[in-house]
N, C-alpha and C positions, 0 to 999 in steps of 0.2 A: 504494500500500500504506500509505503515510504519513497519507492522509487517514480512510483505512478504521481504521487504527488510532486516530487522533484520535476520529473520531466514534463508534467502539464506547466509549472510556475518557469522553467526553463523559456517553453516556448512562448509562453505569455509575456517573457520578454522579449524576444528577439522579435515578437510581432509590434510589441510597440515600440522598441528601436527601430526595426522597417516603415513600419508608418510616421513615425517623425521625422525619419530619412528622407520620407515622398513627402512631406508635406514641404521640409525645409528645401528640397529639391524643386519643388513644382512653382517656387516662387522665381526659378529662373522662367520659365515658358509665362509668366505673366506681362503685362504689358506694362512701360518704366513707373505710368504714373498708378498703377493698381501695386507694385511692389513696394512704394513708398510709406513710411508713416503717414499715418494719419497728420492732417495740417491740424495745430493747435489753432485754436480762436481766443 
């Protein structure tokens, strides 16, 4: 049971390392002024 629980939390990371990979990746194919901060007011 110990190892079944290891290897599920294993891969529940590497999926969210993967998906913050694409996300922080995907702000290349954006367009300059959508990957900008937000303009303060």
């Amino acid at each position: 049971m110990t190892s079944w629980r290891a290897a599920l939390l294993m891969a529940f990371v590497v999926l969210v390392f993967g998906f913050t990979l694409f996300v922080v990746s995907a702000r290349i194919w954006l367009p300059t002024d959508m990957a900008a901060p937000a303009p303060i007011r």
